[in-house]
N, CA, C and O of each residue as an XYZ file, in Angstrom:
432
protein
N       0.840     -1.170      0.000
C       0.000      0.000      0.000
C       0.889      1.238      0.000
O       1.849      1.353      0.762
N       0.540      2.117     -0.850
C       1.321      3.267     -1.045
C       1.107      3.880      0.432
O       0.302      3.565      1.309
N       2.038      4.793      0.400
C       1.599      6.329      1.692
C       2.116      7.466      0.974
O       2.835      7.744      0.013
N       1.511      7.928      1.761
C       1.251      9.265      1.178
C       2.223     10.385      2.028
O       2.546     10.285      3.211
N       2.599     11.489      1.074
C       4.324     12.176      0.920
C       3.758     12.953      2.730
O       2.666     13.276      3.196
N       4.984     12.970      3.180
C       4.761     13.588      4.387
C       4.174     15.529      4.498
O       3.247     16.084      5.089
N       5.459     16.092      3.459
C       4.510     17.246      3.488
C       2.998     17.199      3.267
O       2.234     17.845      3.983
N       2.600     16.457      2.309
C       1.170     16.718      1.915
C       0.430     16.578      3.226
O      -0.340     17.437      3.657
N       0.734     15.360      3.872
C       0.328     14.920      5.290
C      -0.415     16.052      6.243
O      -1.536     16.264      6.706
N       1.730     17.020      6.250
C       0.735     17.838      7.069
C       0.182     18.681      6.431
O      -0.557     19.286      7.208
N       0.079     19.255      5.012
C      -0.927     20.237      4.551
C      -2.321     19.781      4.905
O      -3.121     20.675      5.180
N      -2.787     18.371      4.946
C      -4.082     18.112      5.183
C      -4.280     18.321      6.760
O      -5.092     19.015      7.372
N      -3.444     17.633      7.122
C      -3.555     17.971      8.816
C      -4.185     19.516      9.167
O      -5.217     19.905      9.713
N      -3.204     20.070      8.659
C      -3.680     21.786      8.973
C      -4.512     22.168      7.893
O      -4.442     23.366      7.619
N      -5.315     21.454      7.172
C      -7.334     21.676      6.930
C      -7.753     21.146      7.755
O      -7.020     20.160      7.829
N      -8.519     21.061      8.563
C      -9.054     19.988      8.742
C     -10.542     19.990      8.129
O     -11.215     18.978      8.321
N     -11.026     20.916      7.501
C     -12.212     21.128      6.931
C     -12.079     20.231      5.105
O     -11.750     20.762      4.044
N     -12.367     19.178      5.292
C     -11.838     18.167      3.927
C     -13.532     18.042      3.477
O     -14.243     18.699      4.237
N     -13.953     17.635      2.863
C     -15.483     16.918      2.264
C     -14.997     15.688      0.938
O     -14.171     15.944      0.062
N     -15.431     14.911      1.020
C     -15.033     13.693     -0.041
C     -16.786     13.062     -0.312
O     -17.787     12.986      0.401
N     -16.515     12.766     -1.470
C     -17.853     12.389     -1.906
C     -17.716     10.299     -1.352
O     -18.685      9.760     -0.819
N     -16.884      9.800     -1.530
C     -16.790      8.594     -1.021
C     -16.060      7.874     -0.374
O     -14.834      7.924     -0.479
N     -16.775      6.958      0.523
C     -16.008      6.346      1.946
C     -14.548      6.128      1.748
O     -13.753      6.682      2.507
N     -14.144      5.364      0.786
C     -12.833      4.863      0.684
C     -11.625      6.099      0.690
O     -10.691      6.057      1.490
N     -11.788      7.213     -0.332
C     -11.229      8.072     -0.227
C     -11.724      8.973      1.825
O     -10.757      9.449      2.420
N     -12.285      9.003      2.111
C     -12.273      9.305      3.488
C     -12.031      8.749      4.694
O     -11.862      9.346      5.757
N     -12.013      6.792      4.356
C     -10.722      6.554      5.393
C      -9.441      6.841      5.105
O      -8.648      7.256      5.950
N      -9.065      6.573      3.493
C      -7.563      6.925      3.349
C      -6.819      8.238      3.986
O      -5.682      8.254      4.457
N      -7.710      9.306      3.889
C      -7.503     10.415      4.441
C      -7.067     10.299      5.952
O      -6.002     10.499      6.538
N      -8.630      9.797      6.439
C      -8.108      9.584      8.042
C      -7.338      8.687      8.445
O      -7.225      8.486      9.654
N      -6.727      8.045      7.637
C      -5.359      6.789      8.153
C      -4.192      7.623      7.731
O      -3.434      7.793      8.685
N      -3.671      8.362      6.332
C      -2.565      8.739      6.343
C      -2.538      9.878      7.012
O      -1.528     10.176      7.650
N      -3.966     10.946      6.966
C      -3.407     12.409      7.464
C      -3.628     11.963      9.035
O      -2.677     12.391      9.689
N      -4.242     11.494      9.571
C      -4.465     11.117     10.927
C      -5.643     12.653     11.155
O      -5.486     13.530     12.005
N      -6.304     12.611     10.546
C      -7.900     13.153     10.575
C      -8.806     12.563     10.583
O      -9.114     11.566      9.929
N      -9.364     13.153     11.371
C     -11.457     12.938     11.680
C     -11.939     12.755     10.417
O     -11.626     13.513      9.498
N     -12.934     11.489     10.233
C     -13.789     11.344      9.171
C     -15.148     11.115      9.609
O     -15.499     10.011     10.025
N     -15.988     12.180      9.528
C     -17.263     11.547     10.447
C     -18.430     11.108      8.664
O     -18.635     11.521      7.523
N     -18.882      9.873      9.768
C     -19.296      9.377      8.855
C     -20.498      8.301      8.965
O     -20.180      7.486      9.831
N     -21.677      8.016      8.444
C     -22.921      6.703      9.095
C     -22.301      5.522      9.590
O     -21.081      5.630      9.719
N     -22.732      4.566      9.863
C     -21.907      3.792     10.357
C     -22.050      2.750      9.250
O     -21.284      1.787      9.212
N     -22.817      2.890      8.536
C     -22.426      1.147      7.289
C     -21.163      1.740      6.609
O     -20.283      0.946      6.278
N     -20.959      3.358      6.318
C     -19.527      4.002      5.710
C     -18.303      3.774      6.585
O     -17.215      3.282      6.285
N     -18.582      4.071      7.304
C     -17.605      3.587      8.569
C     -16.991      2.173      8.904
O     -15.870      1.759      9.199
N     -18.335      1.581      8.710
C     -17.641     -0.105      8.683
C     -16.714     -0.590      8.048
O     -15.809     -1.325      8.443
N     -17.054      0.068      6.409
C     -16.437     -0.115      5.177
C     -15.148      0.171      5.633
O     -14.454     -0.845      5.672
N     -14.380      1.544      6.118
C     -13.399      2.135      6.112
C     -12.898      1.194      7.028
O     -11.842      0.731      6.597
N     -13.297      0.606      8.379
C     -12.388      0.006      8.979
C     -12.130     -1.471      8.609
O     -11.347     -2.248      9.154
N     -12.864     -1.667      7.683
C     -12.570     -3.289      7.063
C     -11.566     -2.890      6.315
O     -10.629     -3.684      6.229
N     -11.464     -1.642      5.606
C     -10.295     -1.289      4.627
C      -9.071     -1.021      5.011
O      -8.079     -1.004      4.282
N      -9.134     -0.726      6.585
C      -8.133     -1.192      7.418
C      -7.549      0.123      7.917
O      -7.727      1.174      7.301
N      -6.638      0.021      9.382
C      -5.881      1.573      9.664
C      -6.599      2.836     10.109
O      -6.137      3.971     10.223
N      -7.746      2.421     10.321
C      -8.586      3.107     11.485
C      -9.964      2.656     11.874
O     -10.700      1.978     11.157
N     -10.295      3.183     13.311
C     -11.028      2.468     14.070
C     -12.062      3.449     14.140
O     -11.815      4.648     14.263
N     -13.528      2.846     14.046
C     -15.050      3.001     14.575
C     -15.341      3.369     16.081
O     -15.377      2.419     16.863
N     -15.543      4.581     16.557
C     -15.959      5.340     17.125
C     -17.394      5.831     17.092
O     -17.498      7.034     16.852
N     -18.247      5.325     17.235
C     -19.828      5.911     17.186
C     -19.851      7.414     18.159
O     -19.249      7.713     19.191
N     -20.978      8.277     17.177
C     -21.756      9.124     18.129
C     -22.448      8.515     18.363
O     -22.933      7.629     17.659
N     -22.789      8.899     19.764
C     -24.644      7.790     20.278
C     -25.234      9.182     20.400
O     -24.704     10.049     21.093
N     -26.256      9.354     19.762
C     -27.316     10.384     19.570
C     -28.392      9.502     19.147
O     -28.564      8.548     18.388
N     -29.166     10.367     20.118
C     -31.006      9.196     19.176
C     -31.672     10.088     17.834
O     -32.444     11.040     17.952
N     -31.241      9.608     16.753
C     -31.170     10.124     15.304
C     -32.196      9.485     15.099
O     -32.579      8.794     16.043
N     -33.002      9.467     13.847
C     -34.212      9.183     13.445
C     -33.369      8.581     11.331
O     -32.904      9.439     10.581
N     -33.409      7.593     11.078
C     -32.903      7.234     10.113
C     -34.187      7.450      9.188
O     -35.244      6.847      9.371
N     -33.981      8.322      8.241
C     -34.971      8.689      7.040
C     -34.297      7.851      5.717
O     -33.122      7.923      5.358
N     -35.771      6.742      4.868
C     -34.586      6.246      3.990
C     -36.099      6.549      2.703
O     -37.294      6.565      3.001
N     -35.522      6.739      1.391
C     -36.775      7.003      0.726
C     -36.234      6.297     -0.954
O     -35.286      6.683     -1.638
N     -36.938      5.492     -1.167
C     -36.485      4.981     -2.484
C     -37.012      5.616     -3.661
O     -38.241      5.680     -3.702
N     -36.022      6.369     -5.160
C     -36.314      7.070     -5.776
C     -36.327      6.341     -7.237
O     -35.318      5.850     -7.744
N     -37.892      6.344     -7.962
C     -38.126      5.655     -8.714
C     -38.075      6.750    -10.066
O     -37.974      7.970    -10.193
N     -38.193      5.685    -10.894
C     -37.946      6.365    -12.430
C     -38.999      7.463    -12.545
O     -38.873      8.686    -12.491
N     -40.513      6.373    -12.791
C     -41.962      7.345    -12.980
C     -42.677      6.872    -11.880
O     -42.406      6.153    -10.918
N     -43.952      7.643    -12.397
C     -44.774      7.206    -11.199
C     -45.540      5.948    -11.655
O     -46.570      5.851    -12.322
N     -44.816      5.099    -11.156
C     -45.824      3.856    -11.148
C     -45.645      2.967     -9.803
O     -44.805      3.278     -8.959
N     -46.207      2.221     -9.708
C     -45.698      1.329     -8.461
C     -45.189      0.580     -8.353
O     -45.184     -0.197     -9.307
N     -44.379      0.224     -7.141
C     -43.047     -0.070     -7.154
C     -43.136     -1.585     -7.076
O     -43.745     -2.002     -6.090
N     -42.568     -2.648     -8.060
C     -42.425     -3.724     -7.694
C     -42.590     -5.038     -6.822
O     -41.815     -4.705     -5.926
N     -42.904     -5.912     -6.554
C     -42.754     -6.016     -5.511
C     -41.217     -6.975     -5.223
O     -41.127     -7.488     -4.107
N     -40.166     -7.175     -6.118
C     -38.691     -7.067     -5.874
C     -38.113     -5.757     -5.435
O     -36.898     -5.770     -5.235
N     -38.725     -4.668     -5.253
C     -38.475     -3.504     -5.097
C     -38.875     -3.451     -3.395
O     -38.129     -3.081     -2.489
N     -40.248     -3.927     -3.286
C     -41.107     -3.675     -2.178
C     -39.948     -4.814     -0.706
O     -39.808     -4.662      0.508
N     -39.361     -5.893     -1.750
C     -38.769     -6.860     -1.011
C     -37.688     -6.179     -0.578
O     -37.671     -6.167      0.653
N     -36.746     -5.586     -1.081
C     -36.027     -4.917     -0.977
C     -35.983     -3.753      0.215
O     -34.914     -3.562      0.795
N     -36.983     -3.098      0.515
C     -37.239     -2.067      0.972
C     -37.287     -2.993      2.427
O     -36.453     -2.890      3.327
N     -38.210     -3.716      2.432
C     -38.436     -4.004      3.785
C     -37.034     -5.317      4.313
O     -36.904     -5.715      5.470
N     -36.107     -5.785      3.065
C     -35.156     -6.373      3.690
C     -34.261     -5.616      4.828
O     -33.867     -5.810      5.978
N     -34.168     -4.456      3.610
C     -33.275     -2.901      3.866
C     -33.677     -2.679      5.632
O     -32.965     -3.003      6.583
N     -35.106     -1.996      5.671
C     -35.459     -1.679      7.030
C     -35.427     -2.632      8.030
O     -35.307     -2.297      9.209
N     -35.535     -3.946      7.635
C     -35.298     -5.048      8.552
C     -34.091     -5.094      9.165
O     -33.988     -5.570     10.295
N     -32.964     -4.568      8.438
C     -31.649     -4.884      8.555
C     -31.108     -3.793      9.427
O     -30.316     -3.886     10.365
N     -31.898     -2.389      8.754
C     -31.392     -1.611      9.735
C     -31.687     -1.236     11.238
O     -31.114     -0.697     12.184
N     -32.642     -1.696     10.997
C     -33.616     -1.783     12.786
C     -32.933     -3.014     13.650
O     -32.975     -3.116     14.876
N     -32.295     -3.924     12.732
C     -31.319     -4.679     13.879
C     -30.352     -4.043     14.475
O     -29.997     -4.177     15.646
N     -29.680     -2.959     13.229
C     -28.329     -2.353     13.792
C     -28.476     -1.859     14.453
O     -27.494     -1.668     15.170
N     -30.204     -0.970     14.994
C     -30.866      0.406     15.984
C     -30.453     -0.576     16.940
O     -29.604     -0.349     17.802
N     -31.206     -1.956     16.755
C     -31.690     -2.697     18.147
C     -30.324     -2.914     18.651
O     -30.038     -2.283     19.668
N     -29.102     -3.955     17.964
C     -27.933     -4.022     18.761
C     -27.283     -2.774     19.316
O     -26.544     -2.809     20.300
N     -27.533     -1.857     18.767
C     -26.725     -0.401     19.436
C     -27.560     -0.415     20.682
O     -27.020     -0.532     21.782
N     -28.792     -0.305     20.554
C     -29.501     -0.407     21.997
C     -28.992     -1.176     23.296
O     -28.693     -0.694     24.388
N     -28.976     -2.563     22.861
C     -28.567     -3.227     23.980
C     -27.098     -3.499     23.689
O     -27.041     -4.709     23.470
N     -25.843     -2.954     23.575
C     -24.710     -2.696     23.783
C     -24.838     -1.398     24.438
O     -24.173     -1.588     25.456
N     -25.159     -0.508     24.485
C     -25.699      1.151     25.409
C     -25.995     -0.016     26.902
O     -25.013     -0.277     27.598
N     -26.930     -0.436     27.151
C     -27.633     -0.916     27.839
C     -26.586     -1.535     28.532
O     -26.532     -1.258     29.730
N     -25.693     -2.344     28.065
C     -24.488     -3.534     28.604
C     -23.429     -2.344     29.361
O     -22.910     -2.403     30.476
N     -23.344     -1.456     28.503
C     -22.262     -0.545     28.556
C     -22.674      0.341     30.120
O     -21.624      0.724     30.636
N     -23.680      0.662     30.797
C     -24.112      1.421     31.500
C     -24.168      0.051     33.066
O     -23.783      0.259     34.216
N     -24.652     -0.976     32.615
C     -24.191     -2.069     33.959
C     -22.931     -2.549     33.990
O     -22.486     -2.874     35.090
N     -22.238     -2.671     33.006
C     -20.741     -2.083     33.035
C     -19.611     -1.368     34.452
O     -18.473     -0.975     34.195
């Protein structure tokens, strides 16, 4: 894996105001410049599977808005409809385990 030139390093260091349109380029950032990447947590996952920095959650009680955007107006599939509710299924586990890890963490 390449690294990246030390001056540049610290030129990023001293931004710290960066914006990147995608995850990969925003862990690389926060592994070579050693900067903050805030980020959802399925982006986040990604970055630390990609290796060289670690997942830190905010715990805030956020409200996850998800809205699927179709071609025309017609109605939506129901491979589409499957989809949707795999999606929300999946993510209401991640609500629920954050819940009771909070929960573990406080009898702790």
């Amino acid at each position: 894996m390449m690294s990246i030139d030390l001056a540049l390093s610290d030129k990023l260091c001293a931004r710290s105001r960066l914006s990147v349109a995608n995850m990969p380029l925003a862990g690389a950032l926060a592994r070579e410049a050693s900067v903050l990447a805030i980020a959802d947590p399925c982006s986040a996952e990604q970055a630390v599977r990609m290796g060289g920095v670690v997942f830190r959650p905010i715990r805030q009680k956020l409200t996850n808005v998800v809205a699927v955007a179709a071609a025309r107006q017609e109605e939506l599939s129901r491979e589409v409809l499957k989809f949707v509710d795999l999606f929300r299924q999946q993510l209401q586990r991640r609500v629920d385990v954050d819940k009771v890890e909070q929960m573990s963490a406080k009898t702790t």
